[in-house]
C-alpha positions in Angstrom: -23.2 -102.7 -17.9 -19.6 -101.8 -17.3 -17.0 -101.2 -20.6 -14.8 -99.0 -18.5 -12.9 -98.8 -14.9 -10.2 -97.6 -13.5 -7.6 -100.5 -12.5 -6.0 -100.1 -9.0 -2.5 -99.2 -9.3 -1.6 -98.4 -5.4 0.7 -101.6 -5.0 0.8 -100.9 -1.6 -3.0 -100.3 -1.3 -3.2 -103.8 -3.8 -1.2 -105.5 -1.1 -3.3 -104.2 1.7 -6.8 -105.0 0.7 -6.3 -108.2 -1.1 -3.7 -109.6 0.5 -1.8 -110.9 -2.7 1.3 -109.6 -4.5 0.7 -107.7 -7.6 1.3 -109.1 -10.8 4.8 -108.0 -11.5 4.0 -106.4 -15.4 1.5 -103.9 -14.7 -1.8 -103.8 -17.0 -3.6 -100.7 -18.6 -5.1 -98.0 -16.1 -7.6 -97.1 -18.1 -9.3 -100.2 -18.8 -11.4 -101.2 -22.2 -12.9 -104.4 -23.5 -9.4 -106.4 -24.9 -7.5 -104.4 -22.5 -5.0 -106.1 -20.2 -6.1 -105.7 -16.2 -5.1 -107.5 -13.0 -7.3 -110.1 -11.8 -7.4 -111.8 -7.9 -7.8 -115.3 -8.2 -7.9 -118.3 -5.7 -4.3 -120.2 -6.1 -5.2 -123.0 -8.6 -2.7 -125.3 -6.1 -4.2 -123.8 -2.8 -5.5 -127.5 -1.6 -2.8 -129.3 -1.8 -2.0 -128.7 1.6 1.4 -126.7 1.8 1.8 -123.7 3.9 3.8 -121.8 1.4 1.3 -122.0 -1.4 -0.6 -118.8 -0.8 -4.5 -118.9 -1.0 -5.0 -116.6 -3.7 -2.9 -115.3 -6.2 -2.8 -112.1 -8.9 -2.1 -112.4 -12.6 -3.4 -110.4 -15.2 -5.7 -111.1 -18.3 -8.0 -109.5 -20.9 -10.7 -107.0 -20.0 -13.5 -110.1 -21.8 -13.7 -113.6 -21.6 -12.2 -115.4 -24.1 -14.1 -119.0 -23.8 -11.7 -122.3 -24.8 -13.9 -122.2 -28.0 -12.7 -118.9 -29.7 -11.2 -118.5 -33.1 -9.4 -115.6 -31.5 -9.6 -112.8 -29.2 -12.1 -110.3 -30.6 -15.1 -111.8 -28.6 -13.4 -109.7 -25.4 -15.5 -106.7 -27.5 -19.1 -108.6 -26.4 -17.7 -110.8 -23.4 -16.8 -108.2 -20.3 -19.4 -108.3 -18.8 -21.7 -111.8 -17.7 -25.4 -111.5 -16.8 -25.7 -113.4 -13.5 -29.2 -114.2 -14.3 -28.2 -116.1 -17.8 -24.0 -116.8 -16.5 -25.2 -120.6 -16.0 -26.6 -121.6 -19.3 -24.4 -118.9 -22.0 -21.8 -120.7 -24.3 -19.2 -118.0 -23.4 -20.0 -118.4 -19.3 -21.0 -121.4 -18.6 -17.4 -123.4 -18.0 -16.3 -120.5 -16.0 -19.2 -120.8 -13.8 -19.6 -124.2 -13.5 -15.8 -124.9 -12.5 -16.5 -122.3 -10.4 -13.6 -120.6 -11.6 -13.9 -116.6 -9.8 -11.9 -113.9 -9.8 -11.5 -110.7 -8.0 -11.5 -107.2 -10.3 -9.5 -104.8 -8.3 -10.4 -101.4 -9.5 -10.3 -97.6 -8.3 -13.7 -96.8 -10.4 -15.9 -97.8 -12.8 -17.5 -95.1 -15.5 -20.8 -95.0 -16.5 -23.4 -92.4 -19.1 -25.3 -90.4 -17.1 -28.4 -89.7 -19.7 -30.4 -87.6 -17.6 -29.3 -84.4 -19.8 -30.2 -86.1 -22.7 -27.0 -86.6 -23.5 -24.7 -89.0 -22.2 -22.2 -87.4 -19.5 -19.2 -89.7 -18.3 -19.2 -90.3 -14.9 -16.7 -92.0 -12.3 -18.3 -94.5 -9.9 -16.2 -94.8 -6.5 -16.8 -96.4 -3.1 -17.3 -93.7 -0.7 -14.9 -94.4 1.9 -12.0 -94.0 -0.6 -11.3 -97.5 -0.8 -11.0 -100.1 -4.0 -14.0 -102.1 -5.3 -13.7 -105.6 -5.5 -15.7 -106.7 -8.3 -16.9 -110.2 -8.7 -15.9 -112.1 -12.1 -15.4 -115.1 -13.5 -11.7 -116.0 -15.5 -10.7 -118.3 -18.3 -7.6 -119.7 -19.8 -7.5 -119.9 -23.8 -5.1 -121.4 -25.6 -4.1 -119.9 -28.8 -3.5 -121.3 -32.4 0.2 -120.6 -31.4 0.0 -122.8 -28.5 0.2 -120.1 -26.0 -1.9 -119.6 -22.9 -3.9 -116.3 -22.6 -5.9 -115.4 -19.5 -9.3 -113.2 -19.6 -12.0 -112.4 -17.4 -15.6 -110.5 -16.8 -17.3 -108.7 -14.6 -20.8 -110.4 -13.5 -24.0 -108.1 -13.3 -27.4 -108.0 -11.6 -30.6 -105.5 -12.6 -30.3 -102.1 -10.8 -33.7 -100.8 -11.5 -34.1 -100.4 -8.1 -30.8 -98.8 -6.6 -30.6 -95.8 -5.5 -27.5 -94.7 -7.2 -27.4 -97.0 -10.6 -30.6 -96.7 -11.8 -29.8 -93.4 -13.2 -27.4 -94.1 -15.4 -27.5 -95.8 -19.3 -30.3 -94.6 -21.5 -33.7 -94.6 -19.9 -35.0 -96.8 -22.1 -32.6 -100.0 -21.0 -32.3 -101.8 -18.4 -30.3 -100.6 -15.2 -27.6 -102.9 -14.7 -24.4 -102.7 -12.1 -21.8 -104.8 -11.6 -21.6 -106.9 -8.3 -19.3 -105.2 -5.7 -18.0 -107.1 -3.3 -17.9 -106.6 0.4 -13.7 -107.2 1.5 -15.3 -109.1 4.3 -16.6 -112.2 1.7 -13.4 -111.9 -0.6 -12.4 -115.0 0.4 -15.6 -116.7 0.7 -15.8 -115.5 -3.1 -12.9 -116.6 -4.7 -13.3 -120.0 -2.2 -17.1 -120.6 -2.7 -19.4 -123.2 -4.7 -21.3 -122.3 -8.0 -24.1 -123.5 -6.2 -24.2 -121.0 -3.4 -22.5 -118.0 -5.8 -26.7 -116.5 -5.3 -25.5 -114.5 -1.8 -23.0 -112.7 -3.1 -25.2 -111.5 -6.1 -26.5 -108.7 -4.3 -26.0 -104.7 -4.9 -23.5 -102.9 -3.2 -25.4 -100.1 -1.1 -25.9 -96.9 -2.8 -24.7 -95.0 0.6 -21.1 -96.3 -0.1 -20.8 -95.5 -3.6 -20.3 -92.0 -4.8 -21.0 -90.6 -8.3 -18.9 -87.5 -9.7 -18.6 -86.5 -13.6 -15.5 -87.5 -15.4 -14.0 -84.4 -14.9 -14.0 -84.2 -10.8 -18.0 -82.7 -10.6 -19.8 -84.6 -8.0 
């Protein structure tokens, strides 16, 4: 499970890859549950058929899914990430998913404990060609006892008990869990797709293009 990433914050590099305009307030770098990120969404007037509505668009929301349920915002602490094998059928998921509402997480790196030592050693997860992950998510708009409109998101997650890189981190007594990494070549299809064919994309991202250091530049 991911708590902890590194948002992008290369607006040229944000432009580049995605293909949107960043949101104009930036959010945290260092992102934790309840923290304020960037999000790539599709652009909720994309079909209506005019040429200068772009197809996606970026805003920012809370690091957890706040569900139009919520007293309040604190469930972000439990709601960052969504297990793709329960996302369907959980109270806090299952609008998102079945309005098929997706979302893009731009991020430099994600952090995970490295318990091998017996202790748990931060370490920085990047692709291995230098280049942002695209992490697959799902958004949500909440409206607040004041009336106003908060936006939040999380990052969807498959087992990794196989993978050649993510199985070693977390506690060996858990479950090995990533989160799903997009390919740039299916962003589109992504943020575009059907809940009902949302099963290709939940795939892990090959170990080969990832690259593990410790949080303090060791590889």
């Amino acid at each position: 499970m991911c708590s902890h990433y590194q948002s992008l914050k290369d607006t040229e590099k944000f432009r580049k890859v995605f293909g949107v305009e960043p949101p104009p307030e930036p959010g945290k770098n260092d992102m934790w549950p309840g923290y304020l990120g960037s999000i790539i969404r599709r652009h909720p007037h994309a079909d209506v058929g005019d040429e200068a509505v772009p197809a996606a668009e970026a805003l920012n929301g809370l690091f957890g899914l706040v569900p139009h349920w919520a007293q309040d915002t604190k469930i972000t602490r439990s709601t960052y990430n969504a297990r793709s094998e329960t996302v369907a059928e959980k109270p806090s998921f299952r609008d998102a998913w079945k309005h098929c509402q997706r979302c893009i997480i731009p991020a430099d790196a994600i952090y995970e404990p490295d318990w091998r030592s017996g202790k748990a050693v931060p370490t920085r997860i990047i692709r291995a060609d230098g280049e942002p992950l695209g992490i697959a998510g799902l958004w949500a708009s909440w409206k607040s006892p004041k009336g106003d409109y908060v936006h939040s998101f999380t990052m969807l997650t498959i087992n990794a008990d196989a993978h050649g890189l993510m199985r070693l981190f977390h506690k060996p007594t858990d479950e090995k869990r990533m989160v799903v990494v997009l390919p740039e070549s299916r962003y589109a299809d992504w943020l575009g797709g059907e809940s009902g064919g949302a099963g290709e994309f939940l795939t892990p991202y090959p170990a080969e293009l990832l690259v593990a250091e410790s949080a303090n530049g060791g590889h």
